[in-house]
C-alpha positions as a Markdown table, in Angstrom:
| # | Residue | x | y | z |
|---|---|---|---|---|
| 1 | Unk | 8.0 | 73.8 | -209.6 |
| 2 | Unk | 9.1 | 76.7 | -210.7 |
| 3 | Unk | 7.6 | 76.9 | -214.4 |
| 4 | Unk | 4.8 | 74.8 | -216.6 |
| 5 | Unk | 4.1 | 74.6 | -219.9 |
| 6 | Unk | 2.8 | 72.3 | -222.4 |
| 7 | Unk | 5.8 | 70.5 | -222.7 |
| 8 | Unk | 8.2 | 71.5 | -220.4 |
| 9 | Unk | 8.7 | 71.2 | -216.2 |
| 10 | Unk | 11.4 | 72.7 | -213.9 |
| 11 | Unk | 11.8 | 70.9 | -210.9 |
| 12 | Unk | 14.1 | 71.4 | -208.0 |
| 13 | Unk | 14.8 | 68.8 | -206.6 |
| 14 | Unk | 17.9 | 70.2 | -204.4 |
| 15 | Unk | 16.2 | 68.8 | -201.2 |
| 16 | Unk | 14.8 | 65.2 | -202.2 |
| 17 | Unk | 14.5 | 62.7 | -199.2 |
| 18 | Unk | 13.2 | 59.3 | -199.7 |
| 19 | Unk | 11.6 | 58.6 | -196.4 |
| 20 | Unk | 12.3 | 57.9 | -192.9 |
| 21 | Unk | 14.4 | 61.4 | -193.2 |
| 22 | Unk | 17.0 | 59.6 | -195.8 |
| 23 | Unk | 18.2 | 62.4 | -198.6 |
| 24 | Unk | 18.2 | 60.9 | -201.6 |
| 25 | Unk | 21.0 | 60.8 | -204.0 |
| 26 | Unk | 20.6 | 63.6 | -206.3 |
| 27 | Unk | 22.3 | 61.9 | -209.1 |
| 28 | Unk | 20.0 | 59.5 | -209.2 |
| 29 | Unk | 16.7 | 60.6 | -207.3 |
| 30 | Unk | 15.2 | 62.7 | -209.9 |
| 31 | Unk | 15.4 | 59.9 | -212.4 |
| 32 | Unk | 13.9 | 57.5 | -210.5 |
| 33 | Unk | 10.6 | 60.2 | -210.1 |
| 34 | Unk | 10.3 | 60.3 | -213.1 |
| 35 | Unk | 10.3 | 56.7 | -214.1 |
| 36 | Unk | 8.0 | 56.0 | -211.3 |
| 37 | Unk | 5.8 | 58.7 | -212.7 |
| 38 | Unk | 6.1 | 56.7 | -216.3 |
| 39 | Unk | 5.1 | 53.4 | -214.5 |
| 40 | Unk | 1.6 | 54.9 | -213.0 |
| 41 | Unk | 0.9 | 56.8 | -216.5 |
| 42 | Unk | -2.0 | 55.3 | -218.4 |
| 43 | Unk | -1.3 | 57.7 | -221.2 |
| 44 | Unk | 3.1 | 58.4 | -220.5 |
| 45 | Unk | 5.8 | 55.8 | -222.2 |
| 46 | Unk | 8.4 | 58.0 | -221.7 |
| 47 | Unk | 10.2 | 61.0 | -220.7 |
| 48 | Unk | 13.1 | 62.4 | -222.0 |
| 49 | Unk | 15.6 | 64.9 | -220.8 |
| 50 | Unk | 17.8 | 66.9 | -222.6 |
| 51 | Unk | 21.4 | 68.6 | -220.2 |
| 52 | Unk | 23.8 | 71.0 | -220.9 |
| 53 | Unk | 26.9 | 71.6 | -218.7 |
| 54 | Unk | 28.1 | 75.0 | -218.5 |
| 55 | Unk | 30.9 | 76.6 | -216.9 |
| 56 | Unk | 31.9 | 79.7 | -215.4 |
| 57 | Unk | 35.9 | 79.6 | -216.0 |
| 58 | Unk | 37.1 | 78.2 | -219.2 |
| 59 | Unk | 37.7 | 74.4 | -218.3 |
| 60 | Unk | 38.5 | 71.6 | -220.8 |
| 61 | Unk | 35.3 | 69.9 | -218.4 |
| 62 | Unk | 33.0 | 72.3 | -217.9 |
| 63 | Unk | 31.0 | 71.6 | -221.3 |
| 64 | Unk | 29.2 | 69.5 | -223.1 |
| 65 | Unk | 25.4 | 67.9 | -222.1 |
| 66 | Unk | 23.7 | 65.0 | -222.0 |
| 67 | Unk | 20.4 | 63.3 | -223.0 |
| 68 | Unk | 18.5 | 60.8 | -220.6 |
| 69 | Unk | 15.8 | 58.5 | -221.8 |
| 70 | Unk | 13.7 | 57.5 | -219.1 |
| 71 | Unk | 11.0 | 54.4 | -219.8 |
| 72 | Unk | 9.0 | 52.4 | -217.1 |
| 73 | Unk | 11.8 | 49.6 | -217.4 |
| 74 | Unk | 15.1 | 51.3 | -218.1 |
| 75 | Unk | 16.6 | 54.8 | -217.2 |
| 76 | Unk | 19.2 | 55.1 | -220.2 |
| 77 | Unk | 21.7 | 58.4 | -220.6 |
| 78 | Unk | 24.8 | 59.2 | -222.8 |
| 79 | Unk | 26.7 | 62.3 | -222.4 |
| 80 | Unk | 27.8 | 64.0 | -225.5 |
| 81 | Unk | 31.0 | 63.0 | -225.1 |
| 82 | Unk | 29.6 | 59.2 | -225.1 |
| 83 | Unk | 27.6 | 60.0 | -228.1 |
| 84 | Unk | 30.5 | 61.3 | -230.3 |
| 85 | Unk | 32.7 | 58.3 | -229.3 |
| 86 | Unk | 29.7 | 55.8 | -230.4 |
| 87 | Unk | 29.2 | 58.0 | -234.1 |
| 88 | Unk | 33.4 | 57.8 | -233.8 |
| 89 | Unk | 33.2 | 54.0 | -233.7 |
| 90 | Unk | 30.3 | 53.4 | -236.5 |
| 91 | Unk | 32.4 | 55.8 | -238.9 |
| 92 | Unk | 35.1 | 53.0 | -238.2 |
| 93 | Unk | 33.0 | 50.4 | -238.7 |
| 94 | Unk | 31.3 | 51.6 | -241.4 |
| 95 | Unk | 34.7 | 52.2 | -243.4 |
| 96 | Unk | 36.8 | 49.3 | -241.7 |
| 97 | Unk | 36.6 | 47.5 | -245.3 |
| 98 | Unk | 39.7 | 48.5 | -247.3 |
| 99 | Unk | 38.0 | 49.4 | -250.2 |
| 100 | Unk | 35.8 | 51.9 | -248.2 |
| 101 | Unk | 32.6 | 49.4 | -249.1 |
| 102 | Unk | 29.2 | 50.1 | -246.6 |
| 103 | Unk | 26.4 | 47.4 | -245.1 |
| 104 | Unk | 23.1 | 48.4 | -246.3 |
| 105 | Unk | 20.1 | 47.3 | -243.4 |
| 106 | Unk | 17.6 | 45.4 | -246.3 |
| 107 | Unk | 15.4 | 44.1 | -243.6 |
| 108 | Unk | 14.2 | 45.4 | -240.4 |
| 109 | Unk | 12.1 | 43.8 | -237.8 |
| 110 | Unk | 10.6 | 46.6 | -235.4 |
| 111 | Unk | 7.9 | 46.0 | -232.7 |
| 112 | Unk | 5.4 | 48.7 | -234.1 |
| 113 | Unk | 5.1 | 47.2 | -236.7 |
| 114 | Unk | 4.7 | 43.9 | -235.3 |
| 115 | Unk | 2.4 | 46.0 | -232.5 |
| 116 | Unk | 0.1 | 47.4 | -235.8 |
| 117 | Unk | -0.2 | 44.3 | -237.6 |
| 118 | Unk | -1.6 | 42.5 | -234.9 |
| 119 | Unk | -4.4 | 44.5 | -234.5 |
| 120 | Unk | -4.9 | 44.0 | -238.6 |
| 121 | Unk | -4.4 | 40.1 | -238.2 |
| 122 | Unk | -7.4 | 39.8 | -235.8 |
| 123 | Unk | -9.8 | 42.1 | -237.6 |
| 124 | Unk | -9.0 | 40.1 | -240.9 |
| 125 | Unk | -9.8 | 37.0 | -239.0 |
| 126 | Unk | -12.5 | 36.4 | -236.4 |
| 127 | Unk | -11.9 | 33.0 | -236.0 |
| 128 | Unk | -7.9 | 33.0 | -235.2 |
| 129 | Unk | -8.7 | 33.8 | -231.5 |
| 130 | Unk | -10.6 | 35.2 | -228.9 |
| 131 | Unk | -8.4 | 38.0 | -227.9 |
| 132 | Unk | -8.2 | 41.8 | -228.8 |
| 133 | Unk | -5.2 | 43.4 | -230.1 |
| 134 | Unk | -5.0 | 45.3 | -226.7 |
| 135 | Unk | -4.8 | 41.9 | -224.4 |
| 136 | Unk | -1.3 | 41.8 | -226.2 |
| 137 | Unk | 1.8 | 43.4 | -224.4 |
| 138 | Unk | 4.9 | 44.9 | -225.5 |
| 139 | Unk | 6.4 | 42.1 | -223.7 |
| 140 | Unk | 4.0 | 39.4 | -225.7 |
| 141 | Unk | 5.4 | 41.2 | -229.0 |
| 142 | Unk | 9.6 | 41.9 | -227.9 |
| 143 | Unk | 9.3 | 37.5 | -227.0 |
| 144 | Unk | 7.6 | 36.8 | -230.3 |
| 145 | Unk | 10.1 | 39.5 | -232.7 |
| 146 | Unk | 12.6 | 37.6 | -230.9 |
| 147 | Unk | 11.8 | 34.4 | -231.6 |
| 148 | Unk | 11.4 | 34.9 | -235.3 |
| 149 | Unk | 14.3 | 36.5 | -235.6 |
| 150 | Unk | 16.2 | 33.6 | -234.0 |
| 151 | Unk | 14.3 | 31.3 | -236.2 |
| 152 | Unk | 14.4 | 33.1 | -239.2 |
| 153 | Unk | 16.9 | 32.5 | -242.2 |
| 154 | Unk | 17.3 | 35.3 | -245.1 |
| 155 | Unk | 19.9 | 33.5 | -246.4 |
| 156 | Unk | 18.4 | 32.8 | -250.2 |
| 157 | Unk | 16.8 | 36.1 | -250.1 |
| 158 | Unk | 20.2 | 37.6 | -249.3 |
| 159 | Unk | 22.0 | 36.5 | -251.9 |
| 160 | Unk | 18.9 | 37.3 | -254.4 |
| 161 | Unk | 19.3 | 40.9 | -253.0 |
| 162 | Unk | 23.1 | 40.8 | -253.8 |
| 163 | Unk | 22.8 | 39.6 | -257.0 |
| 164 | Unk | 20.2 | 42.6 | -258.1 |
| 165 | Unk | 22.2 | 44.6 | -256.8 |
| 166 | Unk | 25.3 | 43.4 | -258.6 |
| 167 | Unk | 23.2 | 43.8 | -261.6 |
| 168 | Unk | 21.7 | 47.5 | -260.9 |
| 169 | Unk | 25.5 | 48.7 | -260.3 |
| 170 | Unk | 26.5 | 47.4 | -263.2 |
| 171 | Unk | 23.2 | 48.9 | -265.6 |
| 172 | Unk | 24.2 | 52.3 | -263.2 |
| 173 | Unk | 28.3 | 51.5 | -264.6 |
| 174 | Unk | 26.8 | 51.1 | -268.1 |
| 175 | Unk | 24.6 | 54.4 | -268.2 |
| 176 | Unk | 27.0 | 56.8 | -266.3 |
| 177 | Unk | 29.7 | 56.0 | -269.0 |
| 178 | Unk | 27.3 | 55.6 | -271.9 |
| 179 | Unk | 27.8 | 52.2 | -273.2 |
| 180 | Unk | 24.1 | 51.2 | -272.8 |
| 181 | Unk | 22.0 | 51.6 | -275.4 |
């Protein structure tokens, strides 16, 4: 280690071996630390790390960064060339329709959500079951969000949300050019 502070660590890992005298693979062995680190953590979800590539010599190569996301499960990284082309591609989706229309998200499921109603649920009612909230896994909640969301249909509520909002453009038509009264 080479400096600490509260929320930073240097590590080199320049001679990592991963046993029986095998050197690791240095483009990977410092990740998989650091995840394994994540799985032991009572209090750690995650770790992130945030790259830049520098160069000495002016090379179309040499720059740019990256960003890893590293969770007990997954071990997830786009460089910044992979980001741009991903906000390149939801520009073109986002104005693929020829009249330069946009989808608005109405309606989002998220699991901390679902994570912080459950512990409401079961205070509310002592009789739904004997467990606590904290018996419940993320894996308990990401089966169940998918479920509903399998299950679910928005249809009728959809197209009540497209009608008011047919009708608000058209009051917002009326009062920008003054023909409301």
């Amino acid at each position: 280690m080479s400096s600490i502070d509260d929320a930073s660590i240097e590590i080199d890992l320049s001679g990592t071996f991963l046993g029986s005298g095998q050197r690791a693979d240095l483009g990977q062995a410092w990740e998989l630390i650091l995840q394994d680190i994540v799985r032991r953590s009572p209090t750690l979800d995650h770790v992130t790390i945030v790259s830049a590539f520098t160069c000495t010599k002016m090379r179309p190569d040499g720059f740019g960064g990256m960003a890893v996301l590293i969770t007990a499960d997954t071990i997830r990284g786009k460089s910044t060339n992979d980001f741009l082309e991903d906000l390149l591609a939801e520009e073109s989706d986002a104005t693929a329709d020829s009249a330069g229309l946009r989808e608005h998200i109405l309606l989002r499921l998220d699991e901390a959500s679902v994570k912080a109603e459950i512990e409401v649920v079961i205070e509310s009612d002592e009789a739904l079951t004997g467990l606590s909230a904290g018996m419940i896994t993320d894996a308990d909640i990401r089966a169940a969000c998918l479920a509903i969301a399998d299950r679910t249909d928005l249809s009728e509520e959809r197209g009540a949300a497209v009608f008011r909002a047919a009708l608000a453009a058209i009051r917002a038509a009326e009062t920008r050019l003054n023909l409301r009264t």
